[in-house]
C-alpha positions as CSV (number, residue, x, y, z in Angstrom):
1,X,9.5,57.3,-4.1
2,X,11.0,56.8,-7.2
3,X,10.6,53.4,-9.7
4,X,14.2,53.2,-9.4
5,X,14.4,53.8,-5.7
6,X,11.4,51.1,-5.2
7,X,13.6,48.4,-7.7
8,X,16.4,49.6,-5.1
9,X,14.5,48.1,-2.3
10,X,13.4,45.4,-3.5
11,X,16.4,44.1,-4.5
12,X,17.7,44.8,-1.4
13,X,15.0,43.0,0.2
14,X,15.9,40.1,-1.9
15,X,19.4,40.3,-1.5
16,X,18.8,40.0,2.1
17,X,16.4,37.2,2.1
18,X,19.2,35.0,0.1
19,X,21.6,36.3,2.4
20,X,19.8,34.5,5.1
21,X,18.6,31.8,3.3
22,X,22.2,30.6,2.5
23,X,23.4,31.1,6.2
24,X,20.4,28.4,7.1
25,X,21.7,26.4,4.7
26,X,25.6,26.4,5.6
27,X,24.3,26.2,9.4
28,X,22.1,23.0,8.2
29,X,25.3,21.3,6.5
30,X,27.5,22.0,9.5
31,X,25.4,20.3,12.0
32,X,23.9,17.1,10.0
33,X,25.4,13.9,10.0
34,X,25.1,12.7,6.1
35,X,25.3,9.2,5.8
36,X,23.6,6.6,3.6
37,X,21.8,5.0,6.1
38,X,20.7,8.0,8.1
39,X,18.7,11.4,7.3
40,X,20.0,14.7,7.4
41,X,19.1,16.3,11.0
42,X,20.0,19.0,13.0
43,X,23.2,17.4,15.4
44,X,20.6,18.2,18.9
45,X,18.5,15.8,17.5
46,X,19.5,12.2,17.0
47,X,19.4,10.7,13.5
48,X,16.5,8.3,13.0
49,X,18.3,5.1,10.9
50,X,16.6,4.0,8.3
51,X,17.5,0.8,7.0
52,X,17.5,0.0,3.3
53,X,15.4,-2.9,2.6
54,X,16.1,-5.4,0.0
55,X,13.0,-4.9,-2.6
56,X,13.2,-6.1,-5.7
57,X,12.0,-3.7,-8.7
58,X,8.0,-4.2,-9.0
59,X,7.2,-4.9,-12.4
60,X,3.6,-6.1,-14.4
61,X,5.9,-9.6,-14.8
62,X,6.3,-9.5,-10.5
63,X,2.9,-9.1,-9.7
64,X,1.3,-11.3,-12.3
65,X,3.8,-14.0,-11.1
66,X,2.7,-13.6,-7.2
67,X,-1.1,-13.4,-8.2
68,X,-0.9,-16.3,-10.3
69,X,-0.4,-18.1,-7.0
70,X,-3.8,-17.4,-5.6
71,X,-7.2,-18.5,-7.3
72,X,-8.8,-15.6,-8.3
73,X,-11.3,-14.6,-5.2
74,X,-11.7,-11.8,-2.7
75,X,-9.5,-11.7,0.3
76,X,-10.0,-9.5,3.7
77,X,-7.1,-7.8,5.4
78,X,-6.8,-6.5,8.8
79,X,-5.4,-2.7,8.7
80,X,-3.6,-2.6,11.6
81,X,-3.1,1.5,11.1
82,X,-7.1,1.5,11.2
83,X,-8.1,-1.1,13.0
84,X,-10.4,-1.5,10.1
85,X,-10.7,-4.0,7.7
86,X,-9.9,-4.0,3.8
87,X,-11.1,-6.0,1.1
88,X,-9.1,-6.8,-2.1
89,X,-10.1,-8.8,-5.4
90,X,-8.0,-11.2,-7.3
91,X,-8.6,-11.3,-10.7
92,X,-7.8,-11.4,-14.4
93,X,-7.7,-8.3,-16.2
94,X,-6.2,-6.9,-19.4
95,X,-4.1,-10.4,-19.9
96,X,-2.5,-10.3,-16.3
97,X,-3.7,-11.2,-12.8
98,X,-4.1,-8.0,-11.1
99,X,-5.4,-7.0,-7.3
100,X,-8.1,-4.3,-6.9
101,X,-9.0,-2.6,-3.7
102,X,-13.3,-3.4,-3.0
103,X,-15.2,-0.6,-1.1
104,X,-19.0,-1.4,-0.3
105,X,-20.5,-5.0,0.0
106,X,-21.1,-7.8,-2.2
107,X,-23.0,-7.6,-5.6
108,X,-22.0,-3.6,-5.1
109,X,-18.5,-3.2,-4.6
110,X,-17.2,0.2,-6.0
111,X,-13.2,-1.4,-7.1
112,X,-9.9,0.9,-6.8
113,X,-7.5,0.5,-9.4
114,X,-4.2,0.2,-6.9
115,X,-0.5,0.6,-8.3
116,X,2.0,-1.7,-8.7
117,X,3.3,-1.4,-5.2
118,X,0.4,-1.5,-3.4
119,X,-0.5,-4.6,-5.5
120,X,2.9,-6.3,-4.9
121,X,2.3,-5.6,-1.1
122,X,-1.8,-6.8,-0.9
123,X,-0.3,-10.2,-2.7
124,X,2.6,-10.7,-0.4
125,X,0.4,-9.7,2.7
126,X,-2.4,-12.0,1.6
127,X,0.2,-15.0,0.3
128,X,1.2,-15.0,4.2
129,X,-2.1,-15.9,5.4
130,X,-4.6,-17.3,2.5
131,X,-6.8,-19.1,5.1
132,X,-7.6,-15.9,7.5
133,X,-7.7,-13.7,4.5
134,X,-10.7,-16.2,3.1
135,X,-12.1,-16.5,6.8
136,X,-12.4,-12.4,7.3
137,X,-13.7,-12.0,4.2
138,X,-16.3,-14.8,4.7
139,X,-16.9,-13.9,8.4
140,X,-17.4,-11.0,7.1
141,X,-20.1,-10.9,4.0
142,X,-21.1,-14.5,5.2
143,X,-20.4,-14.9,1.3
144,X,-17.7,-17.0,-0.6
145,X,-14.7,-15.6,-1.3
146,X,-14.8,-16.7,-5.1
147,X,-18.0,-16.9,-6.5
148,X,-20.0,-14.8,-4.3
149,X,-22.8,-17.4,-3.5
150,X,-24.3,-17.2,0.3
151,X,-22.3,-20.1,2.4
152,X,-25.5,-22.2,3.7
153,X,-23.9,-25.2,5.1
154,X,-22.1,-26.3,8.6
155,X,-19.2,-26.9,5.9
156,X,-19.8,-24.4,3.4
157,X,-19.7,-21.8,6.8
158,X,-16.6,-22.9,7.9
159,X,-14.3,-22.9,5.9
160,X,-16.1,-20.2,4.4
161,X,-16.1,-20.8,1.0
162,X,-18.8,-23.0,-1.0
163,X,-18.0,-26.5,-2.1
164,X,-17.5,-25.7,-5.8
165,X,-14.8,-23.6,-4.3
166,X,-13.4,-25.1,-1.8
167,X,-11.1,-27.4,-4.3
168,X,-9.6,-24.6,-5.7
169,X,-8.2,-23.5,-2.6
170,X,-7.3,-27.1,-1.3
171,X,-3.5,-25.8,-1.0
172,X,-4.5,-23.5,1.7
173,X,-7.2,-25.0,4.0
């Protein structure tokens, strides 16, 4: 064969591959149903809705606001994709209060820096239930959720954190 007869071919083949490629394409558009609260699906299968949730735009500002509403600490989440649990800290950093993800135990953790969403989403999930979020995490570690210190007394075990401590979350328990 020939270069030119080769080039021949290939476009050919190339021709025919767009050929197809744009009668998927018009057969896609003729059988979706595009709307703004659904996703584009074939027409045998039925659209799954998606509803468009009212978010606002997550910003430094945002987060910092909703953080500055809990006393810096570490807080214990159910993961109900898991079944496990997860353990975030509160804290200052860089000017702004700022949640990190903790992996390992106490006086080790290993912290993930999380983005803003995730952030925005640990606050609001932790801001709907301070107490249990304290009580996992002290439950736990057997540790208090702020400072860290072992929780020796009846009262000091059950609320979980120590008596130093405990005032700063007098809002919540």
């Amino acid at each position: 064969m020939t270069t030119s007869a080769i080039l021949d071919s290939l476009q050919r083949s190339i021709d025919h591959r767009l050929d197809i490629s744009r009668q998927q394409g018009q057969a896609l558009r003729q059988v979706t149903v595009p709307t703004p609260m659904t996703r584009a699906v074939p027409a045998n299968r039925t659209p799954a809705v998606t509803a468009r949730r009212s978010e606002p735009t997550i910003t430094f500002r945002l987060v910092d606001e909703l953080a500055a509403q809990l006393p810096p600490a570490k807080y214990a989440l159910p993961n109900t994709g898991t079944g496990a649990i997860d353990f975030f800290e509160v804290a200052k950093y860089k000017g702004g209060m700022r949640v990190r993800r903790l992996f390992g135990a106490p006086r080790d953790w290993r912290r993930e820096t999380m983005n803003l969403r995730m952030q925005y989403f640990a606050i609001k999930h932790i801001l709907e239930d301070v107490p249990n979020a304290i009580k996992l995490f002290g439950d736990t570690f057997k540790v208090c959720s702020k400072c860290g210190s072992p929780l020796s007394n009846g009262k000091s075990l059950a609320a979980k954190l120590g008596p130093d401590c405990r005032k700063a979350f007098a809002r919540w328990i």
